[in-house]
C-alpha positions as CSV (number, residue, x, y, z in Angstrom):
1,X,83.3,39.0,98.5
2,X,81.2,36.2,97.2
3,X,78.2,37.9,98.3
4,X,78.7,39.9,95.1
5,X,78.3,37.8,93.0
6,X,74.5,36.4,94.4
7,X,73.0,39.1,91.8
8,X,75.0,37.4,88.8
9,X,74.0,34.1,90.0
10,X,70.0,35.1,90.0
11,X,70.3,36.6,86.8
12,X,72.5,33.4,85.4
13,X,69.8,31.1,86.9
14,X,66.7,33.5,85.3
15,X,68.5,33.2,82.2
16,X,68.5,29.5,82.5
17,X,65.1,28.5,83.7
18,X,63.7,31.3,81.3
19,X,65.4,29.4,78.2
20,X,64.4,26.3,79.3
21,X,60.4,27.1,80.3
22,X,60.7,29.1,76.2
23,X,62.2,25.7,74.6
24,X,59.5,23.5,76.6
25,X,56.6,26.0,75.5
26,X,57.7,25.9,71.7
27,X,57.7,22.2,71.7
28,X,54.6,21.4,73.0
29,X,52.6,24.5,71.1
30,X,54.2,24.4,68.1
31,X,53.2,22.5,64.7
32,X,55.3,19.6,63.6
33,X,54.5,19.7,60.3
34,X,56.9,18.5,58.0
35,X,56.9,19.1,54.2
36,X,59.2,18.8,51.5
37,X,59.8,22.7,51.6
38,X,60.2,22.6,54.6
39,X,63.5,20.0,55.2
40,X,65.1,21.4,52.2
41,X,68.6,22.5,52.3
42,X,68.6,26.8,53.0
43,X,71.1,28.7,52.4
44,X,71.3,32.6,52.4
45,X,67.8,33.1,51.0
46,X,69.3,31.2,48.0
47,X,68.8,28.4,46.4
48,X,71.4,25.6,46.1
49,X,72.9,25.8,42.4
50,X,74.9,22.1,43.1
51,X,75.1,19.4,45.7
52,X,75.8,20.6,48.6
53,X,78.2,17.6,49.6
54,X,80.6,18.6,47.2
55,X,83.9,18.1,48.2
56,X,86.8,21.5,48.6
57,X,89.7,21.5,48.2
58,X,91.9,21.8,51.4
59,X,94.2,24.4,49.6
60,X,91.2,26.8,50.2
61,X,91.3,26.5,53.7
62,X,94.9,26.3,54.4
63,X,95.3,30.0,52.4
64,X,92.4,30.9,54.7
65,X,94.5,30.2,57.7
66,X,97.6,31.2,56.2
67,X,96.3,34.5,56.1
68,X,94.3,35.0,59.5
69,X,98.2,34.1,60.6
70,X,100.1,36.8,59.0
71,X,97.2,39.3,59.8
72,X,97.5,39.2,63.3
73,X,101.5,38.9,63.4
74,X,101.3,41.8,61.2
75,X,99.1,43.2,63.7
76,X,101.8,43.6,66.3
77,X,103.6,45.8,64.4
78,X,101.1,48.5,65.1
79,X,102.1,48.9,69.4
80,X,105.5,48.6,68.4
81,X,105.8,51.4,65.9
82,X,103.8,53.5,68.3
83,X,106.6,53.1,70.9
84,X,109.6,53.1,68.8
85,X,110.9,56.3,69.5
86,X,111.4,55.8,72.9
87,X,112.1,52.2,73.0
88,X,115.5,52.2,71.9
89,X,117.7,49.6,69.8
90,X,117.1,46.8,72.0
91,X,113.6,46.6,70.7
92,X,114.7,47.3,66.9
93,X,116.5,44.1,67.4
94,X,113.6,42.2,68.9
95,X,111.5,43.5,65.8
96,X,114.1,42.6,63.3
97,X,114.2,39.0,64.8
98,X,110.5,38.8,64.8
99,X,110.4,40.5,61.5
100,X,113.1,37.5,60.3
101,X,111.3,34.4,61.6
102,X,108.1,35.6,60.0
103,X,109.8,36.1,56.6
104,X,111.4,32.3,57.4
105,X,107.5,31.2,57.6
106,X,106.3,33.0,54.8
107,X,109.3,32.0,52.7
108,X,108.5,27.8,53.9
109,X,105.0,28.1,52.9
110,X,105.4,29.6,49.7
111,X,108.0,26.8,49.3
112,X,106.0,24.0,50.0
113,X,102.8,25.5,47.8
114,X,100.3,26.6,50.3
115,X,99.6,29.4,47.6
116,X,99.3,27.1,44.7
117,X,95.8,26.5,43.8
């Protein structure tokens, strides 16, 4: 059994040595030139418009999250409505209760002003 994985292990340890050998060669062969150009802030092909220590607002990131939440709980609706013909009323009830806790999270949120900006 663990003679199976000797081939992953070469390749894991070629990978390795192969990465570090690259890093060492572009260290020691490449120019260390540094201009103003050069250690300016790039972003995007773009160039900055403000300060890019600006503070954000936290509001921003907590709808972010807020949504990537209700996506994926959303999401599980999908396997259950695929089954739901043959799944029976046991699992209706299981979705209504899921169904109901996730309105009781939406309806806290919105309560407390996550989606005020």
């Amino acid at each position: 059994m663990a003679s199976s994985f000797i081939p992953i292990l070469v390749i894991m340890g070629f990978a390795a040595v192969l990465a570090a050998v690259l890093l060492l060669l572009s260290s020691v062969l490449g120019r260390h030139v540094k201009t103003r150009r050069k250690l300016s802030t790039y972003e995007c092909g773009m160039p900055l418009l403000d300060d890019s220590r600006k503070r954000i607002s936290v509001k921003y990131s907590v709808v972010a999250m807020v949504f990537i939440l209700f996506d994926v709980e959303i999401a599980f609706l999908y396997p259950w409505a695929v089954i739901f013909r043959w799944s029976g009323w046991g699992m209706f009830a299981e979705m209504i209760v899921f169904l109901a806790t996730l309105a009781v999270g939406y309806a806290y949120i919105w309560k407390k002003g996550a989606f005020d900006w």
